[in-house]
C-alpha positions in Angstrom: 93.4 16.1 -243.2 96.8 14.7 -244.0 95.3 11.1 -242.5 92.4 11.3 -245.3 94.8 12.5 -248.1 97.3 9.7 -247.3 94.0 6.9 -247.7 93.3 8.4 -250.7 96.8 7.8 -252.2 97.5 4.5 -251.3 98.2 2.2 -254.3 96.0 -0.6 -255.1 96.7 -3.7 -253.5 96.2 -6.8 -255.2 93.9 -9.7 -253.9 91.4 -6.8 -252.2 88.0 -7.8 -252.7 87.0 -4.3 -251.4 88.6 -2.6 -254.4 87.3 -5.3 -257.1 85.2 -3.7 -259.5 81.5 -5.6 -259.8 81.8 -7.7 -262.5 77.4 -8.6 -264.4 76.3 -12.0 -264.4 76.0 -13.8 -267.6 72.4 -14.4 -269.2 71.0 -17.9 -270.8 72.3 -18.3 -274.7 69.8 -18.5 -277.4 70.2 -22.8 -277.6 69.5 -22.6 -273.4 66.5 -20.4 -274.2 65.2 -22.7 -277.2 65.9 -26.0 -275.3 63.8 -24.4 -272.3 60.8 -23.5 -274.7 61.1 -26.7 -275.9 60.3 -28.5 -272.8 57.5 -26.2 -271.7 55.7 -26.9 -275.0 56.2 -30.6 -274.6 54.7 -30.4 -270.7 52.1 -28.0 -272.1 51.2 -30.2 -274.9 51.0 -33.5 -272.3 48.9 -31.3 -269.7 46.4 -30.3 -272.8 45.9 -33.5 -273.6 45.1 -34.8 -270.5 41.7 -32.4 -270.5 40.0 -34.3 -273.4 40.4 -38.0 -271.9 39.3 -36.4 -268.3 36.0 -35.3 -270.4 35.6 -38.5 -271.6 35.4 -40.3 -268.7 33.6 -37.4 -266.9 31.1 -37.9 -269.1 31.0 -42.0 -269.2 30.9 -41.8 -265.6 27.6 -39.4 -265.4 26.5 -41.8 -268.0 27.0 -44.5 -266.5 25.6 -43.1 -263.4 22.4 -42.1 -265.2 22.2 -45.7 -266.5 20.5 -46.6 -262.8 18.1 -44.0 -262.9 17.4 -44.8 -266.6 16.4 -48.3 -266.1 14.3 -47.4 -263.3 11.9 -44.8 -265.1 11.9 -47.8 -267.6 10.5 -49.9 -265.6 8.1 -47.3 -264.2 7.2 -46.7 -267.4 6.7 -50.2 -268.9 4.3 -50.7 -265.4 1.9 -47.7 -266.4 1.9 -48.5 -270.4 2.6 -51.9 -271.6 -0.2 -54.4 -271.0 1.5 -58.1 -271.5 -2.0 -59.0 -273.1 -1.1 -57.1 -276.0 2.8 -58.4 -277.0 3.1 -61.1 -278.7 4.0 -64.3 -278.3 4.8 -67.4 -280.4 1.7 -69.8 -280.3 4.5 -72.7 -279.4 4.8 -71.2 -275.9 1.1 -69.7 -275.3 -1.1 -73.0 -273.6 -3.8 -74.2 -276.3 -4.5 -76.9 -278.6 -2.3 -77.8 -281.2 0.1 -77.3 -282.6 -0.1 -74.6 -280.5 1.3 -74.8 -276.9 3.8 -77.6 -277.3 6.6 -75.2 -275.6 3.9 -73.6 -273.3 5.5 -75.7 -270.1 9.2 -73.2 -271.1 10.2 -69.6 -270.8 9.7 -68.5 -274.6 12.8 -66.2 -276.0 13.4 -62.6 -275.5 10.9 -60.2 -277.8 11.7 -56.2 -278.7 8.9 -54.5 -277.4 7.6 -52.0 -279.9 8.8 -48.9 -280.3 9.3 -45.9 -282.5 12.3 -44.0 -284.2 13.1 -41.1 -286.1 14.5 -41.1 -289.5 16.8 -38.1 -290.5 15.0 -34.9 -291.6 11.7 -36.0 -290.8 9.4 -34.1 -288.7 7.6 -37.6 -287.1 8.5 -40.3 -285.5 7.5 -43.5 -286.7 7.8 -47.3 -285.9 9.9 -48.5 -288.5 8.2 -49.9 -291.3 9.2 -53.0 -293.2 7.7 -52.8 -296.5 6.9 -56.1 -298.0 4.3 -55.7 -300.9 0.8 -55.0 -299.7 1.4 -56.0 -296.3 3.4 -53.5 -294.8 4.7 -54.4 -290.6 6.4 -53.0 -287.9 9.9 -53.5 -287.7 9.7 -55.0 -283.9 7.0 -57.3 -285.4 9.1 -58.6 -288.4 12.1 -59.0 -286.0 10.1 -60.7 -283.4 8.9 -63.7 -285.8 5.1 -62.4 -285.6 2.7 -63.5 -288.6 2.1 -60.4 -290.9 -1.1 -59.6 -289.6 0.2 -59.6 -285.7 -0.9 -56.4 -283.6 1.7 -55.1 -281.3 1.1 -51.1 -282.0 3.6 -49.2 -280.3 2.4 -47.9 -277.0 6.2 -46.2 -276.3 7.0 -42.5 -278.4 9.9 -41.0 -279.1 10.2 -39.3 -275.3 8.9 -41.9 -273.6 12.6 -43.9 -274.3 14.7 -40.7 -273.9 16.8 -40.0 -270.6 15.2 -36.3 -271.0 12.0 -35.2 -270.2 13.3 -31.2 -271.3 13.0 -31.3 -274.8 11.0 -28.9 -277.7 6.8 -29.4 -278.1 6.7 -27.1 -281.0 5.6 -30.0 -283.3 3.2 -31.3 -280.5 1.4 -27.9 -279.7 1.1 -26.7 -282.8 -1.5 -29.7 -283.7 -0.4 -30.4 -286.9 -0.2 -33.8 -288.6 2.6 -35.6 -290.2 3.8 -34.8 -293.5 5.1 -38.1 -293.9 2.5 -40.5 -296.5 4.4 -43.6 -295.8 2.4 -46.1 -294.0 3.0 -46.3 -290.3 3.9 -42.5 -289.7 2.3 -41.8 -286.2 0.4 -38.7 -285.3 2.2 -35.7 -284.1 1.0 -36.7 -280.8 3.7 -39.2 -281.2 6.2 -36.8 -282.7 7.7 -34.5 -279.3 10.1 -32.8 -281.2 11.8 -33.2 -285.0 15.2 -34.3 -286.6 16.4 -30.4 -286.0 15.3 -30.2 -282.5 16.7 -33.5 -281.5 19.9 -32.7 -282.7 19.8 -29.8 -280.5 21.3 -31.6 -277.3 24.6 -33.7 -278.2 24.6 -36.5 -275.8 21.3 -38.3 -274.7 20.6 -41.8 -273.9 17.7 -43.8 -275.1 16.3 -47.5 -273.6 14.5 -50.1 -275.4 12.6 -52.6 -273.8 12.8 -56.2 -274.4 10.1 -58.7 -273.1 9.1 -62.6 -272.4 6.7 -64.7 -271.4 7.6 -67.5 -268.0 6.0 -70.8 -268.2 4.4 -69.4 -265.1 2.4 -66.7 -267.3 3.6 -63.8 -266.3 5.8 -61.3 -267.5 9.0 -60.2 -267.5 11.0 -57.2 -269.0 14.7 -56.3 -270.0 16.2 -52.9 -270.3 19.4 -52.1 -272.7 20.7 -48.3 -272.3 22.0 -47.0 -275.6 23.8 -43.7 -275.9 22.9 -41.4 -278.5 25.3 -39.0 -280.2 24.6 -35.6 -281.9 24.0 -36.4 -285.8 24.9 -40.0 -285.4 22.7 -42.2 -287.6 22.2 -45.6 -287.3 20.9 -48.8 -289.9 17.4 -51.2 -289.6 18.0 -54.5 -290.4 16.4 -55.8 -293.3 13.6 -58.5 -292.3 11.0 -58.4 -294.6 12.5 -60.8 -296.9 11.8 -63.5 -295.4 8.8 -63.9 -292.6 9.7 -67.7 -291.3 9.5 -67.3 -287.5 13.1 -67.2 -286.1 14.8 -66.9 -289.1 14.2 -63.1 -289.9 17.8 -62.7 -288.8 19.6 -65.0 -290.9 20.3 -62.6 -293.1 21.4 -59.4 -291.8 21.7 -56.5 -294.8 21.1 -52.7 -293.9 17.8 -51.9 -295.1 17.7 -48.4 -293.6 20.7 -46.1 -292.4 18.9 -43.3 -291.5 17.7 -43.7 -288.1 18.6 -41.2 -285.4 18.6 -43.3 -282.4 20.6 -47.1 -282.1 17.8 -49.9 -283.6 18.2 -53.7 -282.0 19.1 -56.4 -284.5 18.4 -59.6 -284.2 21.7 -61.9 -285.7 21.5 -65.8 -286.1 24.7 -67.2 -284.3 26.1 -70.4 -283.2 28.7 -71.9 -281.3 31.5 -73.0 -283.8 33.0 -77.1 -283.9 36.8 -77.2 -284.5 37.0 -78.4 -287.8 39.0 -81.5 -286.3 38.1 -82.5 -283.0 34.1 -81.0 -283.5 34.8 -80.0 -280.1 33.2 -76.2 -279.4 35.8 -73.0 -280.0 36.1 -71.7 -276.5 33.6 -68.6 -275.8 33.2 -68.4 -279.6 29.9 -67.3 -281.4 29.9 -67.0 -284.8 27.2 -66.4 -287.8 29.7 -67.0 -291.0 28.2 -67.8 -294.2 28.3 -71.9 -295.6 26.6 -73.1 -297.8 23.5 -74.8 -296.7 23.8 -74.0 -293.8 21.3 -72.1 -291.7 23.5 -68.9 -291.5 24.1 -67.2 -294.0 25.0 -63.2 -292.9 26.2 -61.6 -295.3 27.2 -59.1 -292.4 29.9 -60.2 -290.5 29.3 -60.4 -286.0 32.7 -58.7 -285.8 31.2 -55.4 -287.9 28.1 -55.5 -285.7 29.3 -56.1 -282.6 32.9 -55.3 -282.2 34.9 -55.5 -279.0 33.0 -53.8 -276.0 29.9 -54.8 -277.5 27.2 -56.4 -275.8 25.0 -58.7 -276.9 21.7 -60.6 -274.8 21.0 -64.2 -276.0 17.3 -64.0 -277.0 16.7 -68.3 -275.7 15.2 -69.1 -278.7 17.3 -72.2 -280.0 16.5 -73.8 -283.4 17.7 -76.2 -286.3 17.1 -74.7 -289.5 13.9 -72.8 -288.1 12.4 -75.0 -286.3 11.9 -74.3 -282.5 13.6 -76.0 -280.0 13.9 -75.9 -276.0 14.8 -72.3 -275.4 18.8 -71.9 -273.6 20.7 -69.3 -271.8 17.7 -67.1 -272.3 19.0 -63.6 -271.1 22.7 -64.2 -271.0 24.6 -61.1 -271.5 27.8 -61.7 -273.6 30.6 -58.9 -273.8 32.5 -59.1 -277.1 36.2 -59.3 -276.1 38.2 -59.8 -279.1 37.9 -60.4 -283.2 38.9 -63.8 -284.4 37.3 -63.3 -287.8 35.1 -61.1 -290.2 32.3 -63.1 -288.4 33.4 -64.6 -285.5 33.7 -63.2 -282.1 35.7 -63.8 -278.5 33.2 -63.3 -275.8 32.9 -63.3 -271.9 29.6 -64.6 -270.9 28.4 -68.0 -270.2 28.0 -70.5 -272.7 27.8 -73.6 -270.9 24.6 -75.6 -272.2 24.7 -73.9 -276.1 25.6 -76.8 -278.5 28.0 -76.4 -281.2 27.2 -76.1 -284.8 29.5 -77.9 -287.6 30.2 -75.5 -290.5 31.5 -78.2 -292.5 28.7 -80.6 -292.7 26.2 -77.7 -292.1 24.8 -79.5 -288.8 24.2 -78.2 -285.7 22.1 -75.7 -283.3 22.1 -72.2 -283.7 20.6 -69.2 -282.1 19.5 -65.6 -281.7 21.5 -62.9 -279.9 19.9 -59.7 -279.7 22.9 -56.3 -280.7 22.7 -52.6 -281.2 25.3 -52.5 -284.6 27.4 -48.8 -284.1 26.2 -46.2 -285.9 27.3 -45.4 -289.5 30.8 -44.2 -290.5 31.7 -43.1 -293.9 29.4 -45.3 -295.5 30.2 -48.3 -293.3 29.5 -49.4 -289.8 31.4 -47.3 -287.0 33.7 -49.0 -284.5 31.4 -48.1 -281.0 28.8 -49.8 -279.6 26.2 -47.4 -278.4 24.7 -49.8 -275.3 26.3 -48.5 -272.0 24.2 -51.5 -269.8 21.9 -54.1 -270.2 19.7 -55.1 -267.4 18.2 -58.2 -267.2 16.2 -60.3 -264.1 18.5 -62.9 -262.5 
């Protein structure tokens, strides 16, 4: 007892940890704390914004994956319905007397194959008419170069050119006709679905065929894959004013902006001379307005194809609309940068194109076939909608 009492009583002794009272550990200050949330936000913000650029590409790389099987129901589908003794071709390349046949021995230059569209808060589909007076032709006719009274009815409808076979036949079953009084308008047999029930899915992708005749005889076909975007719209070009074969193009002005799915244009172009040396601007193509001269768009290349673009060199060559031996027919350029409002950089091969002298209005020019972006605030967008273009090497 006196042993515990004597413990008890001893004084404190400095320097023993044992008898140190327990001292609490400090916490962060209110600046740590803010500093901290500061950088979370910051890494949360950076990890968010990864998500939408991983969709992006997600969904270019399905695309793009799709692109294959695309092209290969096209062709399927050109095989069953397209009979080449229906498309036209110009009489310079079809064998006969003259002055037909003259160009019959060459490849003639790269056609749109007819096809149908459908114009925004319509219930029908129809194939684009370019209204010129009484005689009233489809767009792929006008664009082509084909005399007013040319053939060529559309044998491709709106689903036919659709990467979806799954879409609404409410329009279709209930047998009704189109509304629509403007000439042209197809049957509803035409019409799979309307403006409301296309804008139902947001991403589809739609082909347009493209087609020529080989000295051989035979033909051949090209695909273009376009993606189509939920209530994009999209401009004709306007051909009607003018109906010289090969020179429908010359002057490209929006005629239409109303179309839901991407329509082909086809631009007059050439390779442009240094000013100096008349020696060709390296992988330049250009359709810039001079006077007298055989272009004259008053729509600028770099608005309808800008960088990422591509673009497929229809072969037909020609001085001031007159025909000459086709070149590069089928070359696929790829717009790489913007020298001016209507001048373009491209990758592609050029070799064999002449050049064209803006300042003495002399020269060769010709036709590149381009899907212009859809329209923007009144103005064309900054997209291309082709993801491929498939043409027979």
């Amino acid at each position: 007892m006196r042993t515990m009492i004597h413990h008890l009583n001893t004084p404190h002794i400095p320097g023993d940890v044992r008898s140190e009272p327990l001292h609490r550990r400090g916490g962060f200050s209110l600046l740590e704390t803010t500093i901290a949330v500061g950088i979370l936000g910051i890494g949360l913000i950076m990890v968010a914004a990864v998500f939408p650029v991983a969709l992006t590409q997600h969904r270019n790389s399905t695309e793009q994956s799709l692109v294959i099987e695309v092209v290969s129901k096209a062709h399927a589908m050109l095989a069953a319905k397209i009979n080449p003794a229906d498309l036209w071709v110009h009489p310079a390349y079809v064998p006969g007397p003259l002055p037909g046949g003259t160009l019959s021995h060459l490849d003639s230059p790269w056609y749109l194959l007819p096809t149908v569209n459908l114009a925004m808060g319509n219930n029908c589909w129809d194939a684009m008419v370019q209204e010129s007076g009484p005689n009233q032709n489809f767009y792929a006719n006008w664009i082509n170069g084909a005399a007013p009274s040319t053939g060529n009815v559309p044998t491709l409808f709106g689903l036919d050119i659709l990467s979806d076979r799954l879409a609404p036949f409410r329009l279709l079953n209930t047998g009704t006709t189109c509304p629509m009084a403007m000439p042209g308008a197809l049957h509803a047999s035409a019409s799979p679905f309307t403006d409301d029930e296309l804008m139902e899915a947001p991403n589809r992708l739609v082909w347009y065929g493209f087609y020529r005749r080989r000295a051989s005889g035979s033909f051949e076909v090209a695909i273009a894959v376009c993606k189509q975007r939920r209530n994009l719209r999209f401009a004709e070009q306007d051909v009607s004013s003018d109906a010289t074969p090969y020179t429908l193009a010359s002057r490209p002005t929006v005629f239409r902006e109303d179309r839901r799915l991407p329509v082909p244009w086809r631009v007059t172009v050439a390779r442009p001379a240094n000013s100096i040396t008349g020696v060709c601007a390296p992988n330049q193509i250009s359709n810039a307005m001079s006077p007298g001269s055989a272009l004259s768009g008053s729509i600028g290349l770099a608005a309808l194809a800008p960088v990422g673009s591509k673009m497929m060199i229809s072969g037909a060559a020609q001085s001031f609309g007159v025909p000459l031996l086709p070149m590069a027919s089928g070359r696929i350029l790829t717009v790489s940068d913007i020298v001016d409002s209507h001048t373009v950089e491209v990758v592609g091969e050029l070799s064999g194109v002449p050049c064209f002298d803006f300042g003495v209005s002399m020269g060769v020019t010709f036709d590149v076939w381009v899907f212009p972006p859809a329209i923007e605030g009144g103005a064309v967008g900054r997209e291309s909608p082709v993801l491929d273009w498939k043409v027979p090497l």
